[in-house]
C-alpha positions as CSV (number, residue, x, y, z in Angstrom):
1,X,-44.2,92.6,-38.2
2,X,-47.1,93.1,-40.3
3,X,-50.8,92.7,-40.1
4,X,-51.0,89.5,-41.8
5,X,-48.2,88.2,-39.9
6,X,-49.9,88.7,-36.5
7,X,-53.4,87.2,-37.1
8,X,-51.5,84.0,-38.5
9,X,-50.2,83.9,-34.9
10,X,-53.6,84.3,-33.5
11,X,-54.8,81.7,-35.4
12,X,-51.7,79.3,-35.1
13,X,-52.1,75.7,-34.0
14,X,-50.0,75.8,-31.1
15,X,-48.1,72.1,-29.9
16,X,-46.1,71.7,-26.7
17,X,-44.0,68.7,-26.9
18,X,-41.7,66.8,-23.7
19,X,-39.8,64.2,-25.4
20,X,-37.5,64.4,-22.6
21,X,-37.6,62.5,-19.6
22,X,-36.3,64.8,-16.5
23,X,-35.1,63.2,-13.3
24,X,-33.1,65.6,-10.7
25,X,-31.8,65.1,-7.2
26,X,-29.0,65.8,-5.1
27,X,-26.8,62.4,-6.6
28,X,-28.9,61.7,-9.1
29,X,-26.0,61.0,-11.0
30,X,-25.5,58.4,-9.3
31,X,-28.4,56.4,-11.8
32,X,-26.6,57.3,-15.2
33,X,-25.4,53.3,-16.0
34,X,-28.9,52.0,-15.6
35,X,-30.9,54.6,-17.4
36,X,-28.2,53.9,-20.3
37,X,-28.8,50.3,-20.2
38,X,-32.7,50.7,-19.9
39,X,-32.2,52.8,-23.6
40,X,-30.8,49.5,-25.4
41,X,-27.5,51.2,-25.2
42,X,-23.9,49.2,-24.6
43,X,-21.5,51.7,-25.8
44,X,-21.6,55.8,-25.4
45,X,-19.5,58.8,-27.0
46,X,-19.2,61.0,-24.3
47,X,-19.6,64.2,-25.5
48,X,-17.6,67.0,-23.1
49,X,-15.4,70.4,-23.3
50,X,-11.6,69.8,-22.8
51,X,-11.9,71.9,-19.4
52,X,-14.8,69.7,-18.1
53,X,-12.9,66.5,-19.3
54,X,-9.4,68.0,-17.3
55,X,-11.1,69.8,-14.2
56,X,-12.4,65.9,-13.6
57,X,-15.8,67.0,-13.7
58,X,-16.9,63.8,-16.0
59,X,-15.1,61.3,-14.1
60,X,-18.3,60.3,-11.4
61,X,-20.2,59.7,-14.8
62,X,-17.5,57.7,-16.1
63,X,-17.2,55.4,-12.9
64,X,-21.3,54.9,-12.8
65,X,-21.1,53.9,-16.2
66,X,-18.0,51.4,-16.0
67,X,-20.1,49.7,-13.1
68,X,-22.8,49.1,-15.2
69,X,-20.9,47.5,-17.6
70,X,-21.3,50.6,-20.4
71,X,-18.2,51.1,-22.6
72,X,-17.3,54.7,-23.1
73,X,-15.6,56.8,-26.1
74,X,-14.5,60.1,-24.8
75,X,-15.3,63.1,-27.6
76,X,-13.6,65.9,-25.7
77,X,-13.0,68.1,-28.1
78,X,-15.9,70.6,-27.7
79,X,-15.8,74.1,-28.7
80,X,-18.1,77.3,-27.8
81,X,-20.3,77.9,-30.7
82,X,-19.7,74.3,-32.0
83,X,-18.8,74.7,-35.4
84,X,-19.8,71.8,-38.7
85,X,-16.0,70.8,-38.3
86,X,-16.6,69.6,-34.6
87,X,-19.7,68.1,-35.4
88,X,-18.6,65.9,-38.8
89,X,-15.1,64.5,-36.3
90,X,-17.5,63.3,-33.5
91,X,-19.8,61.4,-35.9
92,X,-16.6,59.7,-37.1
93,X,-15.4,58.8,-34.2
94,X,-19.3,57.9,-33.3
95,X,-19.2,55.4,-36.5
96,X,-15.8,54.1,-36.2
97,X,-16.1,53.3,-32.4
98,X,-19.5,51.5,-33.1
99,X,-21.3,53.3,-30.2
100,X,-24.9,53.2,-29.9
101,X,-25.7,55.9,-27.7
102,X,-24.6,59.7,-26.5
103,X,-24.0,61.1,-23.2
104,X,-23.5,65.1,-22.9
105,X,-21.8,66.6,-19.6
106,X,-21.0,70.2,-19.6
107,X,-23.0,73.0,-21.2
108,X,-25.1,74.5,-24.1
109,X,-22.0,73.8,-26.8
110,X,-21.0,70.0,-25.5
111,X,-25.5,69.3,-25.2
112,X,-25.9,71.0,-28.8
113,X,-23.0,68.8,-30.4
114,X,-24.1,65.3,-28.9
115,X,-27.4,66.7,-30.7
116,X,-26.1,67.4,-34.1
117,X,-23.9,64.4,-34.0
118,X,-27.0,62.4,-33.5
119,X,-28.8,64.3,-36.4
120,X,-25.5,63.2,-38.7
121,X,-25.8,59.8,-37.7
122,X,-29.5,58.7,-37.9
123,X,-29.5,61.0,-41.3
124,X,-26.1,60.0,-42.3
125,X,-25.8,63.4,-43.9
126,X,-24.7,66.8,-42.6
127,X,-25.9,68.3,-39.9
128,X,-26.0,71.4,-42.8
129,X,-29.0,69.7,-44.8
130,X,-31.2,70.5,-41.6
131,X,-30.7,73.8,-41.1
132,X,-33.9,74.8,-39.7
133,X,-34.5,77.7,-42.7
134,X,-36.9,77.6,-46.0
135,X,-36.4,75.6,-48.2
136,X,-34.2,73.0,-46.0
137,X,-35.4,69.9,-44.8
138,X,-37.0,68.8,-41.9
139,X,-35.5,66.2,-39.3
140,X,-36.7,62.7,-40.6
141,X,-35.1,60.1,-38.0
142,X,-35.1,60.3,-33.8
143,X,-31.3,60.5,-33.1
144,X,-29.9,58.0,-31.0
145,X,-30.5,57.6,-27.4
146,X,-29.0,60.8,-25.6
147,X,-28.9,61.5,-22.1
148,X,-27.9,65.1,-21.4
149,X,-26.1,65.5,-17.7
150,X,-25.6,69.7,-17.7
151,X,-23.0,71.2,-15.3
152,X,-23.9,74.8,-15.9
153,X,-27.1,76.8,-15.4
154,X,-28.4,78.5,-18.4
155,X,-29.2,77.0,-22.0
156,X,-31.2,74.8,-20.9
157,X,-30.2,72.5,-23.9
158,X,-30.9,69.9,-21.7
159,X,-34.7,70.0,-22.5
160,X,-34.3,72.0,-25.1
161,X,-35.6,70.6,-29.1
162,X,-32.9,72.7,-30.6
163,X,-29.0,72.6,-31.3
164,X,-27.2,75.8,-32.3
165,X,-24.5,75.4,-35.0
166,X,-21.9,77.5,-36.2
167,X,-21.2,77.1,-40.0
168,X,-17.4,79.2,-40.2
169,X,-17.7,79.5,-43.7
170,X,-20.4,81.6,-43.6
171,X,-19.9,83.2,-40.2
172,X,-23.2,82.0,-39.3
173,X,-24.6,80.7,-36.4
174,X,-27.7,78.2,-37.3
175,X,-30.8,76.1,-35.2
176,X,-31.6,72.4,-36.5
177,X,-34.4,70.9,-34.7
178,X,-37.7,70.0,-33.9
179,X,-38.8,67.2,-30.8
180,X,-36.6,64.1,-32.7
181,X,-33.4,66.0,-31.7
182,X,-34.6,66.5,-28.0
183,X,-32.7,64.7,-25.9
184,X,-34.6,61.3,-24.4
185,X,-33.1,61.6,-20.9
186,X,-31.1,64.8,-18.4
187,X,-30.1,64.2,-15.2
188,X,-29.8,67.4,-13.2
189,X,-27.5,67.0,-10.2
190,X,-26.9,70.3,-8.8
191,X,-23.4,68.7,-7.4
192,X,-22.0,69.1,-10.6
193,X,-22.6,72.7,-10.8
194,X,-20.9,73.2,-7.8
195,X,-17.4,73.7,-9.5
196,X,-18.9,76.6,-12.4
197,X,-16.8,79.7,-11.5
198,X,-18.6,82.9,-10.4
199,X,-18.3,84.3,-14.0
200,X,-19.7,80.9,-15.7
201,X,-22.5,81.3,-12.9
202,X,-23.3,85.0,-14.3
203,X,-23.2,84.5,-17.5
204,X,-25.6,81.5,-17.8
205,X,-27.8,82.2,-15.1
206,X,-29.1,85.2,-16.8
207,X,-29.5,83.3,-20.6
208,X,-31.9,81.1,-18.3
209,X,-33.2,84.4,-17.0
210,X,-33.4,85.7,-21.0
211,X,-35.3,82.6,-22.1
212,X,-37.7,83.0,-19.5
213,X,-38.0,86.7,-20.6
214,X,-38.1,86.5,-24.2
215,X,-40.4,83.3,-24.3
216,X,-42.6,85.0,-22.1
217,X,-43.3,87.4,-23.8
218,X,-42.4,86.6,-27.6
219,X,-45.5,86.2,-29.9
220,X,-45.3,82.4,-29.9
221,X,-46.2,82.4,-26.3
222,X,-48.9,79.8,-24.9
223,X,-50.0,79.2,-21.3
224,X,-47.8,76.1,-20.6
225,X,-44.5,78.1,-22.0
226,X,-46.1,81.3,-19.7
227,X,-46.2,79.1,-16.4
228,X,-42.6,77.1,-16.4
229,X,-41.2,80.7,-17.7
230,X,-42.3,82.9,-14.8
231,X,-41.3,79.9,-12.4
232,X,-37.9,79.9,-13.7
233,X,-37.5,83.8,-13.4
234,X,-38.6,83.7,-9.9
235,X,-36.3,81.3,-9.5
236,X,-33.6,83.1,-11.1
237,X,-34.8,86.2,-8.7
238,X,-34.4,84.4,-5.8
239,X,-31.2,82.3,-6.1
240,X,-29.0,84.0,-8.6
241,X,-26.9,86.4,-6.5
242,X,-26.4,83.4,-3.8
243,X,-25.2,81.5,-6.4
244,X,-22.6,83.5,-7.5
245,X,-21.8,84.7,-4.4
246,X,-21.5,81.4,-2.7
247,X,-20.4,78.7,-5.4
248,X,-20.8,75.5,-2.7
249,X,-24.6,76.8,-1.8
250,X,-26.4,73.5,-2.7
251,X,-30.0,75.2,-2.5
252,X,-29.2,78.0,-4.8
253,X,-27.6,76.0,-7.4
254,X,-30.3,73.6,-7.1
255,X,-32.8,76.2,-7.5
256,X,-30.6,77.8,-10.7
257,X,-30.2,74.3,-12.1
258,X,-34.4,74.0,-12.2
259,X,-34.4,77.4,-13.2
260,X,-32.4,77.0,-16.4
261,X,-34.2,73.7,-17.3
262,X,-37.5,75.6,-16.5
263,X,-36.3,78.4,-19.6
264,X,-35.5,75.4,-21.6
265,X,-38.7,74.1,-21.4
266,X,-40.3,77.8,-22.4
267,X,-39.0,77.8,-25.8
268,X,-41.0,74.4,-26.4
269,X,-40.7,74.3,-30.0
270,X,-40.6,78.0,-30.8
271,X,-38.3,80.7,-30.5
272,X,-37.2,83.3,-28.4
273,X,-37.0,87.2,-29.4
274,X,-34.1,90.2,-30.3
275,X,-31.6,89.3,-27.5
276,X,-31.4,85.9,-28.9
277,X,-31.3,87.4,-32.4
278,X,-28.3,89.3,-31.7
279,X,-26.5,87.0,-29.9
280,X,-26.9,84.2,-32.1
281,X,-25.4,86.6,-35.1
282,X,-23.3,88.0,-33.5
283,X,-21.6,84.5,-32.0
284,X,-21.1,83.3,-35.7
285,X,-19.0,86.8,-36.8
286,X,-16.8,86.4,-33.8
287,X,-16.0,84.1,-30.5
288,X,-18.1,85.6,-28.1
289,X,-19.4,83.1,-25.5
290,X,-23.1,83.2,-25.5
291,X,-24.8,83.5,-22.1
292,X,-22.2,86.6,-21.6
293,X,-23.0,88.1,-25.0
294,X,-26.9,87.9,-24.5
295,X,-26.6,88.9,-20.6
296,X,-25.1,91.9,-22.0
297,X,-28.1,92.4,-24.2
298,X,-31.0,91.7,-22.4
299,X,-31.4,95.1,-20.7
300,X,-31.2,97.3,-23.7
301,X,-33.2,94.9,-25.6
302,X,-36.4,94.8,-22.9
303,X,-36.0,98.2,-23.0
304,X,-36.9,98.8,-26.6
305,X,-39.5,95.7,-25.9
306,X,-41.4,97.0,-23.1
307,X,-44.2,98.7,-24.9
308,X,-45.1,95.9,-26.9
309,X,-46.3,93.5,-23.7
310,X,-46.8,96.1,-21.1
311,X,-48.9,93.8,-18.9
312,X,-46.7,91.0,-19.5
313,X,-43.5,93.4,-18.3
314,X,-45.5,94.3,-15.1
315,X,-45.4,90.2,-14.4
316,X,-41.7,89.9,-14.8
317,X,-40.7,93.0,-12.3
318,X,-43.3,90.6,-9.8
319,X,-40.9,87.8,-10.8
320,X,-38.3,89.3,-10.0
321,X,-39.6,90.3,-6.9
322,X,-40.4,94.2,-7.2
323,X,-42.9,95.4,-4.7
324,X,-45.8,96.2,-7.8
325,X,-48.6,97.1,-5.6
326,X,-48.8,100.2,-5.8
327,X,-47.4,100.7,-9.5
328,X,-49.4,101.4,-13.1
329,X,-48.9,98.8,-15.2
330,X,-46.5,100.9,-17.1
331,X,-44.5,102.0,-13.6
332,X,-44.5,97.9,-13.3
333,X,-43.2,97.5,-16.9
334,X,-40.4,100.0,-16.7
335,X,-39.2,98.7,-13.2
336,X,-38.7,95.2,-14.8
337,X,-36.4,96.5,-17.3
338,X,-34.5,98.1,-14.5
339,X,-34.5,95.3,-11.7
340,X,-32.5,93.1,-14.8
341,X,-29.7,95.8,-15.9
342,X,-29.3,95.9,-11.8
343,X,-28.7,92.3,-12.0
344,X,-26.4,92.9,-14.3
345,X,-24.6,95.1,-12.6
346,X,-24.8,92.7,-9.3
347,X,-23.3,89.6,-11.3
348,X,-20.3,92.0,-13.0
349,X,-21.2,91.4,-16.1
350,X,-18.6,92.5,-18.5
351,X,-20.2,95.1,-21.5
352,X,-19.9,94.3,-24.9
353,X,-17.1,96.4,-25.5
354,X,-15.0,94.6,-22.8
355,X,-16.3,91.1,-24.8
356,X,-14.0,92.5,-27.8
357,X,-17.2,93.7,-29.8
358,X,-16.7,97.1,-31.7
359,X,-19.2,99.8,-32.2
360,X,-17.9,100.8,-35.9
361,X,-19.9,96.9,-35.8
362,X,-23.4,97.8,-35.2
363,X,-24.7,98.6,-38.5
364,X,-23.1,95.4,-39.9
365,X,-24.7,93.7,-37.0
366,X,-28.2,95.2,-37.0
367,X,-28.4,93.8,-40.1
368,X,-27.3,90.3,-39.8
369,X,-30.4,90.3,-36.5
370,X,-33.3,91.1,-39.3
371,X,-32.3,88.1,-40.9
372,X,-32.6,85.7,-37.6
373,X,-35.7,83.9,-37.3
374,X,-36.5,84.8,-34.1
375,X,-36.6,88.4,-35.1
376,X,-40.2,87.2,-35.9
377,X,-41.2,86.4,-32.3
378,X,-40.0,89.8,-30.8
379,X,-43.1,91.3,-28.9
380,X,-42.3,94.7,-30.9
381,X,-41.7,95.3,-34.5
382,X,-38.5,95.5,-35.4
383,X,-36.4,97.0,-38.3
384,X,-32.7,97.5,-39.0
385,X,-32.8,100.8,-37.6
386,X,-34.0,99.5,-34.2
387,X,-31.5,96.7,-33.7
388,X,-29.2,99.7,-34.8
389,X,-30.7,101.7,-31.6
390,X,-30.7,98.5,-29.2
391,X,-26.7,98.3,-30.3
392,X,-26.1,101.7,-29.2
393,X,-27.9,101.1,-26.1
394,X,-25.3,98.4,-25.0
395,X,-22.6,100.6,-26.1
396,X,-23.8,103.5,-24.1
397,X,-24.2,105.4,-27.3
398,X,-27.6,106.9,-26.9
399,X,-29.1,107.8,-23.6
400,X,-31.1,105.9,-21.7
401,X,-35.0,106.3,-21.8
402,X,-36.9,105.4,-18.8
């Protein structure tokens, strides 16, 4: 990043927006018809993943609705990486059904559709037009009331003022946003995150952990975004491992469940750094799921990112729960990048090679990150030839250094 660049960031207005009301509790799903009703709303596409929809994970929010006299329109059609196809069939059904209102269970792909089917609907144009990019427009319109009920632990879309499309055409994953996409309502019930299988619990539990990271220490970062960050990775330290271990342990999937909504709230309305630039890329070239892609990442990319936030490094291994006393900062730093590739390793985390990504890739890849936006927030300057690096890294192609 240049000179020029990073005094603009010094001197950047920065805004921390919650347009979304959070309520959490061991049944708290229990409140879902009259917090619809309270939001003018009679009639709700239900936004969910065909697994969700046929494991009978949605039918508790169904029932709570019925009672309350809601009607529902199930949309059960999600897809990882939602792609513009997904998006334009669920505002039709949204238009022909006559709903008023959107309810999202499941995870980051069914929360980021109800999103960008609100977006089509209030703008009554594609999701497309708002492709948060020069020269593309801005949101104009709040969607519709939305009320985001998340049964994994990690996008933290929930809270999040972002939806991330996949446009097939180009084989290109993009962000729409901004606070009148945020969703107006989640309710977190750590009951329906009881049923994510050990490998779900992985993979998302350390994209929470990444959001904290990479917000933390990205060059957007403010003091609100620093203090719900380190929470969530302490969080993620302390309850991650029981969580995957031990899928029925009500505490630690509580304590993931905050955690993930904790990272969601540490993007406030920036972004996030390289691990999210790669994954993001690399999700619209081919069908890797998310969380698992950027879980693989994460070590090799902190790694390379260390020297640019040593300080800030030293505060993550203390997150994490390293024993720091006695360390330089730069001991500190280093031991944060390797307490998360143990992690890693502890929560079986399959490489990206196992995820079906190639190493003749990587230069095709590299290239596609520099053009991501949240290249910009990386806490080191970054050029093709470093992504190029950080790829070999996760492909075990060049050695280790620290």
């Amino acid at each position: 990043m240049g000179l020029n660049m990073k005094i603009e960031h010094m001197h950047k207005l920065h805004t921390f927006e919650i347009p979304t009301t959070i309520k959490h509790g061991i049944n708290a799903i229990q409140s879902i018809g009259n917090e619809v009703k309270q939001l003018g709303v009679s009639k709700v596409l239900l936004v969910t993943d065909p697994g969700i929809y046929k494991a009978g994970v949605t039918k508790s929010v169904e029932k709570y609705l019925k009672e309350a006299g809601v009607e529902i329109v199930i949309f059960n059609k999600v897809e990882p990486n939602p792609p513009l196809r997904l998006i334009a069939a669920g505002s039709k059904l949204y238009r022909q059904e006559n709903c008023n209102g959107l309810v999202a269970v499941g995870g980051g792909s069914s929360m980021d559709t109800a999103k960008a089917i609100g977006v089509e609907i209030t703008h009554n144009a594609s999701v497309l037009d708002y492709e948060a990019a020069e020269g593309k427009k801005p949101l104009a319109y709040r969607i519709p009331p939305l009320i985001t009920i998340p049964t994994t632990a990690g996008t933290g879309s929930e809270v999040t003022q972002w939806a991330v499309i996949t446009d097939e055409e180009r084989e290109f994953k993009f962000n729409t946003g901004g606070p009148l996409i945020a969703a107006h309502l989640t309710i977190i019930d750590p009951i329906l995150h009881v049923s994510m299988p050990p490998h779900v619990t992985a993979m998302t539990g350390i994209d929470a952990l990444a959001h904290a990271i990479e917000c933390y220490t990205m060059h957007f970062a403010q003091p609100v975004t620093d203090a719900v960050a380190l929470l969530a990775m302490e969080y993620v330290g302390k309850y991650i491992r029981r969580a995957y271990a031990d899928g029925g342990d009500l505490e630690a999937r509580y304590g993931m469940a905050q955690a993930a909504m904790l990272a969601g709230l540490s993007y406030g309305s920036e972004s996030a750094g390289a691990a999210h630039a790669m994954s993001q890329t690399l999700g619209g070239i081919i069908p890797v799921a998310h969380g698992q892609c950027v879980a693989a990442m994460l070590g090799p990319v902190m790694e390379f990112n260390w020297k640019g936030h040593p300080d800030k490094f030293a505060r993550i291994a203390q997150a994490l729960g390293v024993d720091t006393f006695h360390m330089t900062t730069e001991e500190a730093a280093k031991a944060a990048v390797n307490k998360v590739y143990q992690l890693v390793e502890d929560l079986d985390i399959p490489t990206l090679k196992e995820q079906g990504v190639s190493p003749d890739m990587i230069d095709r890849l590299a290239k596609e990150a520099m053009n991501d936006p949240q290249t910009v927030g990386n806490p080191r300057d970054l050029t093709e030839k470093d992504y190029q690096w950080i790829y070999k890294r996760c492909f075990e192609l060049v050695p280790k250094t620290l």
